[in-house]
C-alpha atoms as one frame of an Amber mdcrd trajectory, in Angstrom:
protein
  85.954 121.400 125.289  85.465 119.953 128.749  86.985 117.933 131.348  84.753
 114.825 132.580  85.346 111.758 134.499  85.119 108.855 132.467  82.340 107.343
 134.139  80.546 110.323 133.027  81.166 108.890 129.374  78.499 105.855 129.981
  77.946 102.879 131.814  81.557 100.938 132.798  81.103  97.144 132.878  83.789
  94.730 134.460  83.669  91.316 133.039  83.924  88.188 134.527  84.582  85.270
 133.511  81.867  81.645 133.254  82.836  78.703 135.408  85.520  76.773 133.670
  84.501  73.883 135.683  80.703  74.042 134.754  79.558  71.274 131.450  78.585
  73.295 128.120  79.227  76.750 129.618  82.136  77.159 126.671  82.414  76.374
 122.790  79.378  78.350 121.384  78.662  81.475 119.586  79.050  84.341 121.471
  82.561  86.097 121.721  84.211  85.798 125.216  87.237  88.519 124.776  90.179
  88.485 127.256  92.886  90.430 126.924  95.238  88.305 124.602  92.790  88.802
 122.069  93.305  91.870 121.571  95.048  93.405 118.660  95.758  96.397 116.316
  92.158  95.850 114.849  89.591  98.130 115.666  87.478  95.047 116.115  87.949
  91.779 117.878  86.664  89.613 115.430  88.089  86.018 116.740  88.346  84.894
 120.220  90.168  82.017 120.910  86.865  81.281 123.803  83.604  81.661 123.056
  79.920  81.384 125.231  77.252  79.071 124.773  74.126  80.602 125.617  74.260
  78.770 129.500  78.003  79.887 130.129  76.717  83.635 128.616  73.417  83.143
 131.355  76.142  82.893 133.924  77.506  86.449 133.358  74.160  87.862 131.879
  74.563  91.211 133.490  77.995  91.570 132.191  76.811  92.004 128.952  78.335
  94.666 126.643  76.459  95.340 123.451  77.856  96.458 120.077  79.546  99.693
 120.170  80.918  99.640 123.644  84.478 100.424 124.123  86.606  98.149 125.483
  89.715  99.057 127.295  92.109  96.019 128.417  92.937  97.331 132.348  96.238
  94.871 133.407  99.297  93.811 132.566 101.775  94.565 129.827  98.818  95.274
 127.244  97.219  97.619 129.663  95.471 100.471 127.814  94.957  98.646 124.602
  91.358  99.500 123.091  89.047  97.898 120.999  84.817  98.315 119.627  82.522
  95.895 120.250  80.770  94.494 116.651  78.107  93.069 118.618  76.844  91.638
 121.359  79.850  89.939 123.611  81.577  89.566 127.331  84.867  89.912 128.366
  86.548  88.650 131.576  87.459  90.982 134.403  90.843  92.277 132.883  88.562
  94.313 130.791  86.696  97.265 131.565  84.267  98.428 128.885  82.619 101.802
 128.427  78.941 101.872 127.171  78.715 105.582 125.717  75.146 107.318 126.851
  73.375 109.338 124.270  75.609 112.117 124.829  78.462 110.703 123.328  79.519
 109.335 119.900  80.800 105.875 120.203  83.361 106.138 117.057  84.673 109.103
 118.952  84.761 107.620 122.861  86.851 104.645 120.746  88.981 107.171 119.891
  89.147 109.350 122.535  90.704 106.136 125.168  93.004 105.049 122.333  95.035
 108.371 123.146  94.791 107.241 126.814  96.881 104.373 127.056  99.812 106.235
 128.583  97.745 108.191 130.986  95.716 104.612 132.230  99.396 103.037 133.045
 100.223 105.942 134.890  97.287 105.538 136.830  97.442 101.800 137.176 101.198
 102.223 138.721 104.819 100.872 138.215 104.130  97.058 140.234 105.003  93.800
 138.269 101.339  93.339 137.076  99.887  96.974 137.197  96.292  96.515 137.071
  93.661  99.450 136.820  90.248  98.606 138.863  86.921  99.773 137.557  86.786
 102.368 140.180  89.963 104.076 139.114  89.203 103.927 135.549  86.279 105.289
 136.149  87.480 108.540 138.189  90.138 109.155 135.485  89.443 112.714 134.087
  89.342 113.286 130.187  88.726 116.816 128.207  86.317 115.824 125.456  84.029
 117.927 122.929  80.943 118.802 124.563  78.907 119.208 120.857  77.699 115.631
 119.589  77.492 116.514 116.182  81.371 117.488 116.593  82.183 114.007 117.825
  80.454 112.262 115.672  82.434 113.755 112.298  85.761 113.422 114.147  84.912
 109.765 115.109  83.345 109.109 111.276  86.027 110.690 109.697  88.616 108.243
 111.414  86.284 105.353 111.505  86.302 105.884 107.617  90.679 105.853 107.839
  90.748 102.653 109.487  87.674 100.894 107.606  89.496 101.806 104.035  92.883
 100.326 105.820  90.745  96.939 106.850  89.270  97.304 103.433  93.047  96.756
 101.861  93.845  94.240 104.498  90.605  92.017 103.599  92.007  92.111  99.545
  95.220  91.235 100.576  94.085  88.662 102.543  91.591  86.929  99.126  94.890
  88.313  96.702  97.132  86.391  98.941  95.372  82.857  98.768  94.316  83.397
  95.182  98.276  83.173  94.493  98.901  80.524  96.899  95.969  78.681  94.552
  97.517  79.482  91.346 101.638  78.950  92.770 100.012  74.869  93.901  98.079
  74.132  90.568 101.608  75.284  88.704 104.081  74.022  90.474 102.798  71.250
  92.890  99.697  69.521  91.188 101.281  70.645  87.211  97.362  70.978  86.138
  98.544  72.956  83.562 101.307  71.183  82.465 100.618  68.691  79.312 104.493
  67.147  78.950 105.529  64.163  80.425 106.124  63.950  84.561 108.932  61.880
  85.905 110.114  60.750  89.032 112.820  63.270  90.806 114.817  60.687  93.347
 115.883  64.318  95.128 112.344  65.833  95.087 111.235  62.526  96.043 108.485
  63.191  93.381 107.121  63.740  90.289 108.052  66.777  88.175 108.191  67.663
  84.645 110.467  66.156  82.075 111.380  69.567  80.281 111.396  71.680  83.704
 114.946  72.155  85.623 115.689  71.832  89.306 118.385  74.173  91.172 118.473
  75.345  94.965 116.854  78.056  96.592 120.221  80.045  96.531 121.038  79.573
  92.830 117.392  81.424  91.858 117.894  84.668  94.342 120.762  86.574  96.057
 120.053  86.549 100.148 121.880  89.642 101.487 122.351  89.789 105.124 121.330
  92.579 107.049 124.213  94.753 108.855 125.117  95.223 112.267 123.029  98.757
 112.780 124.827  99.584 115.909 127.833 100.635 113.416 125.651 103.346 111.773
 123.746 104.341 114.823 122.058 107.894 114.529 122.856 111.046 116.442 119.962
 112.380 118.701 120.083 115.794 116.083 120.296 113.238 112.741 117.841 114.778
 110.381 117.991 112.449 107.736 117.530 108.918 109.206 116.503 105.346 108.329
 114.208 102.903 110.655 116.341  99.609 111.372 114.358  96.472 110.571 114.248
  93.589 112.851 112.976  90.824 113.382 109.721  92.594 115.451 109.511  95.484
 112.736 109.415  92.678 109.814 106.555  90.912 111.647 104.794  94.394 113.489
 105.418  96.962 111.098 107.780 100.286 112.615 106.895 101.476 115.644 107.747
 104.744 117.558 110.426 103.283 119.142 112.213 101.245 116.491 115.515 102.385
 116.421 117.033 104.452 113.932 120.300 105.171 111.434 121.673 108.191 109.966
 121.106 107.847 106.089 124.442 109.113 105.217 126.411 106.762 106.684 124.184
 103.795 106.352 125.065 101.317 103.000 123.075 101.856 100.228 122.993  98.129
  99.441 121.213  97.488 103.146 118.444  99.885 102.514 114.853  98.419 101.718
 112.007  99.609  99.987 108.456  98.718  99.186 108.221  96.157  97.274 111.616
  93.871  98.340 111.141  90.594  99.613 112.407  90.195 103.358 113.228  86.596
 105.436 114.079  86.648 108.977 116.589  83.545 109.282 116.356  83.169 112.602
 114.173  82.996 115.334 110.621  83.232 114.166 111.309  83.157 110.529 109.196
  85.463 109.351 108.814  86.050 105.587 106.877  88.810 103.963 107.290  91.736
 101.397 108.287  95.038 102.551 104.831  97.595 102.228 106.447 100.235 104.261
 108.722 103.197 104.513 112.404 102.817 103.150 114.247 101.125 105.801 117.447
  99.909 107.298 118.098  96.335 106.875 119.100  94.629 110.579 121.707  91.331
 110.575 119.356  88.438 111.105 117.293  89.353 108.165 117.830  88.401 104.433
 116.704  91.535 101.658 116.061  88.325  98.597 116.703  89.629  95.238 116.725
  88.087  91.702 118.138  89.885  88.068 117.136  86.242  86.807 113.521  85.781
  88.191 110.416  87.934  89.193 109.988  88.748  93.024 106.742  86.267  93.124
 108.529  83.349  92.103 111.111  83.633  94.407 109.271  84.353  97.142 107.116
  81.359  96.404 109.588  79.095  96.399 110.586  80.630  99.663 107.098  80.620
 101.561 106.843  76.439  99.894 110.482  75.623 102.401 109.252  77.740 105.143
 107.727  75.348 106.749 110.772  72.882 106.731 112.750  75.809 107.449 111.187
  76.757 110.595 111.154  72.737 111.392 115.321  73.468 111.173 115.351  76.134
 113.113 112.925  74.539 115.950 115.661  71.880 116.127 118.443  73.687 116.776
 117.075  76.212 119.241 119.905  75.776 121.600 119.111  79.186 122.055 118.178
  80.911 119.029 116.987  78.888 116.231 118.116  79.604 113.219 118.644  77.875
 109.283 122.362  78.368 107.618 122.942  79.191 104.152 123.584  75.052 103.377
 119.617  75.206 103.927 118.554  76.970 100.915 121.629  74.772  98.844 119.745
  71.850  99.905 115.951  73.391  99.446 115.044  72.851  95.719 113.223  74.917
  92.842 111.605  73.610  89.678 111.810  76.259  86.357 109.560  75.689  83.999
 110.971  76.897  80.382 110.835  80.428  79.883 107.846  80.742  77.288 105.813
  79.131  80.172 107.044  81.023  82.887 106.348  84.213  80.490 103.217  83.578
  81.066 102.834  82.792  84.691 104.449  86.202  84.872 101.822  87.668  83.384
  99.610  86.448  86.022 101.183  86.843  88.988 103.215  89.920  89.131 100.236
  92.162  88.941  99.027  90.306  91.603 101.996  91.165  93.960 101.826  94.605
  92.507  98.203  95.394  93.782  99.323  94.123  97.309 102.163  96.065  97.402
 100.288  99.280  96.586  97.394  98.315  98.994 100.293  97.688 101.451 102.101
 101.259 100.694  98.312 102.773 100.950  97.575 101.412 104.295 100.889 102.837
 105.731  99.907 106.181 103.880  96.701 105.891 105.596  97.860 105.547 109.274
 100.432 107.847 109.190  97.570 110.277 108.424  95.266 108.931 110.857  98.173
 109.287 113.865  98.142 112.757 112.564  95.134 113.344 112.556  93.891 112.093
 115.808  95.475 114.369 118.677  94.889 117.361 116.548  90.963 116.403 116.816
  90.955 115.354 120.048  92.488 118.611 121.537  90.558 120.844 119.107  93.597
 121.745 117.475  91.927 120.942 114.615  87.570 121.545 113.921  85.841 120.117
 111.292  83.147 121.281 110.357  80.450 119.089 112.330  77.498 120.547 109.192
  79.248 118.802 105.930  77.607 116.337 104.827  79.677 113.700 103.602  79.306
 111.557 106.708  78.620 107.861 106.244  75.524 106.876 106.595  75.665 103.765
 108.993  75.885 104.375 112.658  74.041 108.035 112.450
């Protein structure tokens, strides 16, 4: 291990940023990344700007190729780090790290993801701390010296977070081949052969033979609990993460707060697998894929000993629109929908031979997200493991195995 000055790491390009005033300089091809695109992806892979080849001509020598390492250097966001997939620019709130031949890119990405802290410390306490290419720059980091060492540590986490994109990709395809299936069923009826009549209250067609009942009569909403009732001692050692709103939508975080188990209701606890639906604010509605939890007021845990979990939530995710059009209207100052909103929201049944069979289909479905989900969180935990132990040599591997991938040698 040594201690270097990051500008000893590679070449450190500043972006800047086309003339916004100049005809045809925006709208093309080529990724233009500021620092609100940036997320928990390794990659930026939208932009909401993009380059035409003139506006890109503009900035030519700020050009950053694939596998530079870009660190966003201001604001609230400062320290957040992403790879380049290819050739791209970034505007000036972005200072991006070229690695020479001495060093691995995988493992430079990784090395400034453990950094954050240390570049707002450097960038100071003001209202918009900002961190200047020359003061990145001198920032001093210990690295490993031996490029075949970085190169396995930065492989074998590369190969963590691919497998976790991986299961975010099939969730993605699993998710809209349900919301394909859920519309032919129960919105288009292509697989219904009975006779359709007109529904005054649906203000629509629906099946003859098929009931209607609200939202509420299909699933039991249970409201989350006060947590600040069950709050956990600094020495709890058996505690829960409370859910909110920003947990249901983020995932936990480090700082999400935490119960003591003991003294936390049983019937407030969520696991993988159970159906959750913010009711205010954003209204954010997804399926738990994470550690058991504490379940925060504000939230709903939705449960059914009548129906499976898809065709609740289904039902659910087909008001959510309307719901969130409630909840826009009433934001007085938090929006929210009441339980006379899923009373008035409506659900079509189809008999129970039929829905038998939609079962069949769809649960497995749900089931292979949910696992994929449970994986993923498997798989970061070990990665945030993993990562300061290699980093600080901690923990070698051996740089001679030879099970590395094979792209990016």
């Amino acid at each position: 291990m040594k201690k270097v000055e990051i500008s000893e790491i590679g070449e450190i390009v500043t972006g800047n940023t086309p003339s916004t005033k100049e005809e045809g300089n925006y709208g093309g091809e080529i990724p233009f990344i500021r620092v609100s695109d940036f997320s928990d992806d390794v990659y930026i892979r939208d932009t909401e700007k993009t380059l035409t080849e003139k506006g890109a001509n503009e900035v030519k020598n700020k050009e950053i190729p694939e596998y530079a390492v870009m660190v966003s250097c201001i604001g609230n966001g400062l320290g957040k780090t992403a790879m380049a997939d290819r050739k791209c620019f970034t505007n000036q709130q972005i200072n991006s790290v070229i690695p020479s031949d001495s060093y691995h890119p995988w493992y430079v990405y990784y090395l400034l993801t453990t950094k954050q802290e240390k570049f707002q410390n450097y960038a100071g306490g003001s209202a918009q701390p900002i961190l200047s290419k020359t003061k990145f720059g001198n920032i001093e980091v210990e690295v490993h010296s031996d490029y075949k060492v970085q190169k396995k540590i930065g492989n074998t986490l590369r190969r963590l977070d691919e497998k976790r994109n991986l299961n975010e990709k099939i969730n993605e395809n699993l998710d809209g081949i349900i919301e394909t299936v859920y519309t032919s069923w129960f919105v288009e009826f292509d697989t219904y052969e009975g006779e359709l009549i007109y529904d005054e209250e649906l203000e629509n067609e629906r099946p003859a033979d098929w009931d209607r009942r609200s939202l509420d009569e299909i699933a039991n909403f249970l409201n989350g609990q006060r947590w600040q009732k069950f709050e956990a001692e600094d020495d709890a050692e058996e505690t829960l993460p409370v859910i909110k709103i920003v947990e249901l939508r983020d995932g936990i975080q480090e700082d999400s707060d935490r119960v003591n188990r003991e003294e936390a209701p049983e019937d407030y606890f969520i696991r993988a697998g159970d159906v959750v639906f913010s009711w205010s604010a954003s209204l954010v509605l997804d399926i738990w894929k994470e550690e058991e939890a504490f379940l925060n007021q504000h939230l709903f845990k939705v449960t059914s000993d009548k129906f499976p979990r898809w065709f609740y939530y289904m039902w659910i995710r087909y008001h959510l629109q309307r719901f969130r059009h409630i909840a826009d209207s009433r934001k007085t100052t938090m929006g929210h929908i009441k339980r006379e909103h899923l009373e008035e929201a409506k659900v079509l049944i189809p008999d129970d031979r039929t829905l038998e069979k939609m079962n069949e289909i769809m649960s497995p479905i749900l089931e292979l997200q949910v696992n994929s989900g449970k994986e993923n969180g498997t798989l970061a935990e070990l990665r945030d493991t993993l990562l300061p132990k290699l980093m600080s040599g901690e923990m070698r591997l051996d740089p001679d195995s030879n099970n590395e991938p094979t792209n990016n040698d």
